[in-house]
C-alpha positions as protocol buffer text, in pm:
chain_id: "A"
residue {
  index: 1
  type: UNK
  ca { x: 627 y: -6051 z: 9037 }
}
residue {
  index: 2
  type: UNK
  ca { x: 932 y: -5822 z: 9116 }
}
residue {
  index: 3
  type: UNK
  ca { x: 1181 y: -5924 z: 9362 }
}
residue {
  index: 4
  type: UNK
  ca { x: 1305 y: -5646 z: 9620 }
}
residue {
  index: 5
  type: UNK
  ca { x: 1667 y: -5581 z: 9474 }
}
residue {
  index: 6
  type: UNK
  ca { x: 1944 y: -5781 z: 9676 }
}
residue {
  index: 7
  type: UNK
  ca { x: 2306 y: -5723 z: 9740 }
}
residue {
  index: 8
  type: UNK
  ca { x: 2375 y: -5338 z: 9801 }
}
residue {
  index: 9
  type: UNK
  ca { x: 2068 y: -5329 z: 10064 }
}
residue {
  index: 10
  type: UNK
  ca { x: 1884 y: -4994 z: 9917 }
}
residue {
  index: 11
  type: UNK
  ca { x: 1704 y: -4778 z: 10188 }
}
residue {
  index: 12
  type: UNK
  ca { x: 1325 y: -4771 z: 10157 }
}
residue {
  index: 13
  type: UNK
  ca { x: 1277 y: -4464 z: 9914 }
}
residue {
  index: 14
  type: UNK
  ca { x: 1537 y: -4625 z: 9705 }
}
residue {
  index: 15
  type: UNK
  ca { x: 1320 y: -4936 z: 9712 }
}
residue {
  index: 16
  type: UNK
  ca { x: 1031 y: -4717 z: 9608 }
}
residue {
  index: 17
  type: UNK
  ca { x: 1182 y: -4545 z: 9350 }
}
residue {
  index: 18
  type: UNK
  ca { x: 1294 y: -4884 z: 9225 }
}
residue {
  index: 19
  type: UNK
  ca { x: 942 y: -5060 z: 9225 }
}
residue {
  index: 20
  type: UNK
  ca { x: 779 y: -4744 z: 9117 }
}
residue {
  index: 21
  type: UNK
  ca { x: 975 y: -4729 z: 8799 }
}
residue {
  index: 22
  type: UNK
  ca { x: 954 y: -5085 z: 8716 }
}
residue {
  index: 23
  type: UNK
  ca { x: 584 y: -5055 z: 8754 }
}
residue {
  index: 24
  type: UNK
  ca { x: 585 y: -4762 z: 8564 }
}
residue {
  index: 25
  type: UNK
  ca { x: 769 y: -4985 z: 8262 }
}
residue {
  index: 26
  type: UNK
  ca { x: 540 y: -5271 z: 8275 }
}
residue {
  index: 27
  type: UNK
  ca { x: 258 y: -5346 z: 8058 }
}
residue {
  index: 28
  type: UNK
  ca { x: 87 y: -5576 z: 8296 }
}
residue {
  index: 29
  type: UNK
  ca { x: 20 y: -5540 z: 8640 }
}
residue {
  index: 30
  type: UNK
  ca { x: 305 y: -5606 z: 8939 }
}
residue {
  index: 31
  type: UNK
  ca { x: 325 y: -5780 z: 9231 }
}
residue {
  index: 32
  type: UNK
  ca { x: 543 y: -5697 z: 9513 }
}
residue {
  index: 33
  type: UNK
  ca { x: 793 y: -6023 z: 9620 }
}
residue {
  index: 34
  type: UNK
  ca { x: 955 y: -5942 z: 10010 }
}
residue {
  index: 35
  type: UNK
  ca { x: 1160 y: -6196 z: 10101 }
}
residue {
  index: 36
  type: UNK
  ca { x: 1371 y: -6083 z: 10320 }
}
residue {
  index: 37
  type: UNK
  ca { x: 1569 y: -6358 z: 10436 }
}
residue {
  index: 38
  type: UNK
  ca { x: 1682 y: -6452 z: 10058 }
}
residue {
  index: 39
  type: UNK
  ca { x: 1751 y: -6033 z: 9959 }
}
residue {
  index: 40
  type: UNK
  ca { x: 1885 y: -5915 z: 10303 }
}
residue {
  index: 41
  type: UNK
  ca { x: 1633 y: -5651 z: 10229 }
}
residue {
  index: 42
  type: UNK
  ca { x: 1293 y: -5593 z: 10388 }
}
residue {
  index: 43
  type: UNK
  ca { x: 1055 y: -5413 z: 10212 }
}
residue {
  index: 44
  type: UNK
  ca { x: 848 y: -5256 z: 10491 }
}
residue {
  index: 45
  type: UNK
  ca { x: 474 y: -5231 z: 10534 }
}
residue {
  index: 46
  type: UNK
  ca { x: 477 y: -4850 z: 10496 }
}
residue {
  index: 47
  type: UNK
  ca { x: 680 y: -4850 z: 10201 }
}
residue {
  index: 48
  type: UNK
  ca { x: 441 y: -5143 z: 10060 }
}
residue {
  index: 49
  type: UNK
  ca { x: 144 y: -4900 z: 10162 }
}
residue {
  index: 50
  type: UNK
  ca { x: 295 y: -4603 z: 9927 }
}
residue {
  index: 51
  type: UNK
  ca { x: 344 y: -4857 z: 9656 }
}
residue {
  index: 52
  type: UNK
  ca { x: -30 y: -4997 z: 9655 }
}
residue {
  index: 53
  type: UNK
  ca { x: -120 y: -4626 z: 9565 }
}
residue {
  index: 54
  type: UNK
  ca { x: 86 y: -4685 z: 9184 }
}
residue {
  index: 55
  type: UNK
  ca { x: -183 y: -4807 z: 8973 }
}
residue {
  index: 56
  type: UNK
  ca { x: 39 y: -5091 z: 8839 }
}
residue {
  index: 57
  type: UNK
  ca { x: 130 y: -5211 z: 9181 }
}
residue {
  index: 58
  type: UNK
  ca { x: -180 y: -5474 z: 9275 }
}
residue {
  index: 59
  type: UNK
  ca { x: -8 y: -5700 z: 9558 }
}
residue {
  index: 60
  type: UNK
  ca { x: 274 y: -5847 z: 9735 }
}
residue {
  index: 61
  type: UNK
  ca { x: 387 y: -6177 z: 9817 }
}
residue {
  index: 62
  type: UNK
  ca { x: 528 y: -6125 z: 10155 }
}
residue {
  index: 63
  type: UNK
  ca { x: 746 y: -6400 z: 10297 }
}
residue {
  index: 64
  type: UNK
  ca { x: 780 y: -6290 z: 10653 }
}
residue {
  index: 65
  type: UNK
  ca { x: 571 y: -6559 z: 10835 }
}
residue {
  index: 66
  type: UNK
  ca { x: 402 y: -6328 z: 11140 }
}
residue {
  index: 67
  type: UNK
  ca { x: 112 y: -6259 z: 11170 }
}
residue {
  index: 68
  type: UNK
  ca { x: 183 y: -5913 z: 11290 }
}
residue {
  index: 69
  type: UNK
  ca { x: 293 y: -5827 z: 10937 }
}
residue {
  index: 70
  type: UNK
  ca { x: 23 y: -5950 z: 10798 }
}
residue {
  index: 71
  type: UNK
  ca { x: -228 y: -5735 z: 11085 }
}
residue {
  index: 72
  type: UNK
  ca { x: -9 y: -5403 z: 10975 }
}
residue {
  index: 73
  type: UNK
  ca { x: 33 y: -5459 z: 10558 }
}
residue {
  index: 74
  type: UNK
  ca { x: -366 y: -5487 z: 10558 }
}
residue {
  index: 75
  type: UNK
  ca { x: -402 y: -5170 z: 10805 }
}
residue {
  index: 76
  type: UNK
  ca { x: -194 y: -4993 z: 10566 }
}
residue {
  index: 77
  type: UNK
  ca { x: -298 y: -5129 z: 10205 }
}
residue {
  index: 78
  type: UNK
  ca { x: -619 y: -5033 z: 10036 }
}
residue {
  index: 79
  type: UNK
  ca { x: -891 y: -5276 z: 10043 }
}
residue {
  index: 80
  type: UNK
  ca { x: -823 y: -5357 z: 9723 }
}
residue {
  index: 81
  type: UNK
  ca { x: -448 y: -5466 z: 9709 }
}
residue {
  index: 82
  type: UNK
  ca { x: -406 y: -5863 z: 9754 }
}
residue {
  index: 83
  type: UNK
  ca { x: -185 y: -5991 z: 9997 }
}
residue {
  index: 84
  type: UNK
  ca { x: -60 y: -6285 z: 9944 }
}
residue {
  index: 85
  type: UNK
  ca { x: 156 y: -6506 z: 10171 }
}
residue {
  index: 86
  type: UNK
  ca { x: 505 y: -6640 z: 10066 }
}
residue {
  index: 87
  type: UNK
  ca { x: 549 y: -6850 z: 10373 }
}
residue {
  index: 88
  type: UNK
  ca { x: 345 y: -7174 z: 10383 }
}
residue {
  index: 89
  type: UNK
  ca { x: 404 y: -7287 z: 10742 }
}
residue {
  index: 90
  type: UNK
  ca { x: 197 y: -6915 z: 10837 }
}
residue {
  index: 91
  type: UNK
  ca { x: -40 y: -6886 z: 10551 }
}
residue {
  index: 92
  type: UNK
  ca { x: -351 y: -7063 z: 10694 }
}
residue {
  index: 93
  type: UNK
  ca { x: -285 y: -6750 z: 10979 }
}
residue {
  index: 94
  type: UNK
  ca { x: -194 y: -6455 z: 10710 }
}
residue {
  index: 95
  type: UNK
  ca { x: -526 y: -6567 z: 10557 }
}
residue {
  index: 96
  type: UNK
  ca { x: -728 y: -6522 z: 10891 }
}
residue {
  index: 97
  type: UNK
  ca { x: -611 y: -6140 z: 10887 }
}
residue {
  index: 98
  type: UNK
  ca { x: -724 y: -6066 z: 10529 }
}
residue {
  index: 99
  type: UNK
  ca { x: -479 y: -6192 z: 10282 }
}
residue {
  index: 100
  type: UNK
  ca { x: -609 y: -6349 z: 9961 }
}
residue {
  index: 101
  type: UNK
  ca { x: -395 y: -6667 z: 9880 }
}
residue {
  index: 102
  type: UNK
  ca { x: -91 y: -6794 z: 9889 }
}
residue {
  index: 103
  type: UNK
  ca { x: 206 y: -6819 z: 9657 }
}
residue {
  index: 104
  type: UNK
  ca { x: 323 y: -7168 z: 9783 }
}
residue {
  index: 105
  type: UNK
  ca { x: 595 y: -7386 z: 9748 }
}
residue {
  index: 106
  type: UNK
  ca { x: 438 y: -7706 z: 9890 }
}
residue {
  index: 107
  type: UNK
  ca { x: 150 y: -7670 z: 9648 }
}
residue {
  index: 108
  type: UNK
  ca { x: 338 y: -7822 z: 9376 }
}
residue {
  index: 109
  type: UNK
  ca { x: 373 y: -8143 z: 9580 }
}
residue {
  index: 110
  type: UNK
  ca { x: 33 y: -8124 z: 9766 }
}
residue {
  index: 111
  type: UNK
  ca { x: -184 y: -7908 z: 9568 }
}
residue {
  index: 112
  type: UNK
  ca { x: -538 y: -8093 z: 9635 }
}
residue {
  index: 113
  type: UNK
  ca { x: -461 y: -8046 z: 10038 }
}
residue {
  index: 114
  type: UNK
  ca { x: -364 y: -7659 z: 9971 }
}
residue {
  index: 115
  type: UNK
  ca { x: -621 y: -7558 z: 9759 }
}
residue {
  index: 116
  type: UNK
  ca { x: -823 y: -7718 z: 10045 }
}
residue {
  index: 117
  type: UNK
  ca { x: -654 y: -7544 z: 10362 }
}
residue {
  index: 118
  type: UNK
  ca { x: -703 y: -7179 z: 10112 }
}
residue {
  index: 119
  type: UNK
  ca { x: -1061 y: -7271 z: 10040 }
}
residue {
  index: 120
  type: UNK
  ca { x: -1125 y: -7333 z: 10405 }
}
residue {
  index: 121
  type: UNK
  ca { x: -940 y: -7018 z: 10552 }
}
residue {
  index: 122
  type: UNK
  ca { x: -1117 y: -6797 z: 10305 }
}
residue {
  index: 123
  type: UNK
  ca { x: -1473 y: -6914 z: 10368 }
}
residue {
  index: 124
  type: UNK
  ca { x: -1371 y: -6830 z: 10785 }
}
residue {
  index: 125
  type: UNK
  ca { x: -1368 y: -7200 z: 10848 }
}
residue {
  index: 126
  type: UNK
  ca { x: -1055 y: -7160 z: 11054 }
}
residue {
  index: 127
  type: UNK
  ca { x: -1056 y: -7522 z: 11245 }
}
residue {
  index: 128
  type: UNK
  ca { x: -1073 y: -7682 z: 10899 }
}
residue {
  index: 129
  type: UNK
  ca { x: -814 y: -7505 z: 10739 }
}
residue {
  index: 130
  type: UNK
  ca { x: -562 y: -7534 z: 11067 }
}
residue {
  index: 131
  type: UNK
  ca { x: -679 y: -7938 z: 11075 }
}
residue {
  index: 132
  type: UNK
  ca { x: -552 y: -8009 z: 10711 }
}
residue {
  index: 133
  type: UNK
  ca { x: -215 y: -7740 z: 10762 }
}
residue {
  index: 134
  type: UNK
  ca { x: -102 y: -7985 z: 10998 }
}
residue {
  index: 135
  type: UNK
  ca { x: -83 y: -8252 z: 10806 }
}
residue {
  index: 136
  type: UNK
  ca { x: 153 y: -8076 z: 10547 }
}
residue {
  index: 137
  type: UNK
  ca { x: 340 y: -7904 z: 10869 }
}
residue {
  index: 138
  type: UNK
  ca { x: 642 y: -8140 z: 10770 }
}
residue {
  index: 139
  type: UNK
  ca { x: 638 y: -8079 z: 10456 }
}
residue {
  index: 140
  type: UNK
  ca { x: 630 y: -7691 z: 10458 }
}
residue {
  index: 141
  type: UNK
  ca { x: 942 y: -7718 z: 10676 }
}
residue {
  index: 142
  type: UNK
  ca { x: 1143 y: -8042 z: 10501 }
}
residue {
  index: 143
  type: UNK
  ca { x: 1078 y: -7870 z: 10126 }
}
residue {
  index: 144
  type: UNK
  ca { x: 1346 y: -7618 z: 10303 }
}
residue {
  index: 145
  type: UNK
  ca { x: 1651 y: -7916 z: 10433 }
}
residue {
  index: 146
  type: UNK
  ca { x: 1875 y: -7748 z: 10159 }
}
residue {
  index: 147
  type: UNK
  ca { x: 1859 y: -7440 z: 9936 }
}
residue {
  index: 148
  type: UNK
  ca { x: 1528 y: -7433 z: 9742 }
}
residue {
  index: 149
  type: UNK
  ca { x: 1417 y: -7555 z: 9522 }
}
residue {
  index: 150
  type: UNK
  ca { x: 1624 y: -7814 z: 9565 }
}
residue {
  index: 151
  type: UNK
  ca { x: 1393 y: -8037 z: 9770 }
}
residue {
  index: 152
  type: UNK
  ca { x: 1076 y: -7933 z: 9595 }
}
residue {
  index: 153
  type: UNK
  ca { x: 1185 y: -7997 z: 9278 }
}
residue {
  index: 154
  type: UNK
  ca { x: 1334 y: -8364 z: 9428 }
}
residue {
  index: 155
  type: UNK
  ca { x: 968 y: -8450 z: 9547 }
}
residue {
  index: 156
  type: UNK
  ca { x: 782 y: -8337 z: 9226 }
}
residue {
  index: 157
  type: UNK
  ca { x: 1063 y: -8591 z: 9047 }
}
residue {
  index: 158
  type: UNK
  ca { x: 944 y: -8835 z: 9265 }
}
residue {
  index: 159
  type: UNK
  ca { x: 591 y: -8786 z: 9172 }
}
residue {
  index: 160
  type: UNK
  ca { x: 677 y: -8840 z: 8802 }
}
residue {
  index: 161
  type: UNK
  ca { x: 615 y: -8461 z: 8708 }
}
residue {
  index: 162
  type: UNK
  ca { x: 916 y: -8342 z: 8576 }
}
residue {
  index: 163
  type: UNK
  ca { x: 1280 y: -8495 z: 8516 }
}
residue {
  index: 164
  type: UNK
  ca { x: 1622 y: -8459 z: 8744 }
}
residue {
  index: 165
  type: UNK
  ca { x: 1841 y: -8240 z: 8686 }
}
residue {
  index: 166
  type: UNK
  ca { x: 1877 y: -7858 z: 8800 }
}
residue {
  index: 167
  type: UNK
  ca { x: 2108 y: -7551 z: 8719 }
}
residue {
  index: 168
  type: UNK
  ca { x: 2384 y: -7517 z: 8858 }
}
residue {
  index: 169
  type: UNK
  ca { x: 2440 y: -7353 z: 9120 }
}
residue {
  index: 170
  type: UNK
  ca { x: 2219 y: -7569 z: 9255 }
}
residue {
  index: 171
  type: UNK
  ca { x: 2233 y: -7932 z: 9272 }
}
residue {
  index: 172
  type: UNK
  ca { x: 2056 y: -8250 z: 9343 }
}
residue {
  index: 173
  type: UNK
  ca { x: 1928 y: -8319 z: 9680 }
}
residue {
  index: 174
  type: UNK
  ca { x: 2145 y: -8457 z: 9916 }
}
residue {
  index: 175
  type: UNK
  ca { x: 2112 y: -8828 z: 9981 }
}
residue {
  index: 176
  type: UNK
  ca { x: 2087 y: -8753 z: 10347 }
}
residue {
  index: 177
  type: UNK
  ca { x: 1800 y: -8532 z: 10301 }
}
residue {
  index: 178
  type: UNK
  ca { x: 1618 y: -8720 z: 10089 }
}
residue {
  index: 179
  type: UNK
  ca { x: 1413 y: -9000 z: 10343 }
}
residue {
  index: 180
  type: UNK
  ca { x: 1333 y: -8689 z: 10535 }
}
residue {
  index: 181
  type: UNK
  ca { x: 1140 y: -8566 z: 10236 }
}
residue {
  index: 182
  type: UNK
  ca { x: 971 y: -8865 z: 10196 }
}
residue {
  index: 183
  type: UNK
  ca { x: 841 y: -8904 z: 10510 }
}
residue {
  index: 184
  type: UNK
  ca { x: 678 y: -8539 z: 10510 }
}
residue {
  index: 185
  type: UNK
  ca { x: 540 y: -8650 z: 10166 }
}
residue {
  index: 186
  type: UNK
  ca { x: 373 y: -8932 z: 10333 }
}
residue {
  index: 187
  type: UNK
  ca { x: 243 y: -8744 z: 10626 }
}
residue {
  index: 188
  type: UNK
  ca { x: 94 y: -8491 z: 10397 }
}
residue {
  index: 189
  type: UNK
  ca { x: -85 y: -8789 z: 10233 }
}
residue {
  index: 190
  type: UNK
  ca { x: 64 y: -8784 z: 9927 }
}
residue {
  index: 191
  type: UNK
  ca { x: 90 y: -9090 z: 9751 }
}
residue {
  index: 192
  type: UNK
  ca { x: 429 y: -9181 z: 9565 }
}
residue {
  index: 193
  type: UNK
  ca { x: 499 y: -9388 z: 9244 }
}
residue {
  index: 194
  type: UNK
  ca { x: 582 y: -9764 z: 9325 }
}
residue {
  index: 195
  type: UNK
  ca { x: 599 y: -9689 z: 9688 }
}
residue {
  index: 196
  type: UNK
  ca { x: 291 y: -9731 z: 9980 }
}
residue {
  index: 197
  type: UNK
  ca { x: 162 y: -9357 z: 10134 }
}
């Protein structure tokens, strides 16, 4: 998965070029990564189109969370290229418009429940898929109170997956933030170490 290059904000045949030649570099296949609102770049849909044609280039993981993206990235894109959604509180609705999965940040604190909501939306059970999304509504939106992955990697800590401790810059989650996260954890159903759901 490339990122669209941040910082000098290229214009779209510079973002071409740039994904084209990394593709063309890469022994394994490449997905696409737009998210804009981390690069200050958007990649858009008719750029995406041209790159589906490289025959290295077999997705994206776009994090724009409308559905009209979504509508125009599958009129443009070949059958065959897999969108996949990088914004969980919209994926249940990229999925109704013919994207393939998600790339998902709650799904390493509520996998069981998005595996679920994925299975449902693919099968075209819509009202299944929307009925268990709002359950982990909270927690798409909380796992964003600070920079992530700061709260996502708090909550899997919580759930006795991994130690503290992160990179700096980042740092541990603010103790202001962190009954917030809790509480979405519960409402998502998820069951914590030494504590009642």
């Amino acid at each position: 998965m490339i990122v669209a290059p941040y910082y000098n904000k290229p214009p779209q045949e510079g973002l071409y070029r740039h994904f084209s030649a990394a593709a063309d570099a890469s022994a394994v296949p490449v997905i696409l990564y737009n998210v804009p609102s981390r690069t200050a770049v958007d990649v858009l849909p008719s750029t995406i189109a041209r790159l589906a044609q490289h025959p290295q280039i077999v997705g994206v993981k776009e994090a724009i969370g409308t559905l009209q993206r979504a509508r125009e990235l599958r009129a443009l894109c070949p059958e065959d290229f897999t969108l996949l959604s990088g914004d969980d509180a919209s994926f249940v609705d990229f999925l109704s418009v013919g994207g393939k999965g998600v790339i998902s940040v709650t799904a390493n604190v509520a996998p069981r429940a998005m595996r679920e909501a994925c299975a449902a939306a693919l099968a075209g059970d819509l009202a299944a898929a929307r009925a268990i999304d709002a359950a982990l509504q909270p927690l798409h939106r909380d796992l964003f109170v600070e920079a992530s992955p700061i709260p996502v990697k708090w909550a899997v800590a919580q759930l006795g997956l991994i130690g503290g401790g992160l990179r700096l810059p980042l740092v541990e989650l603010s103790a202001t933030h962190r009954d917030l996260v809790l509480r979405a954890m519960r409402a998502a159903g998820i069951e914590l170490k030494g504590q009642a759901a």
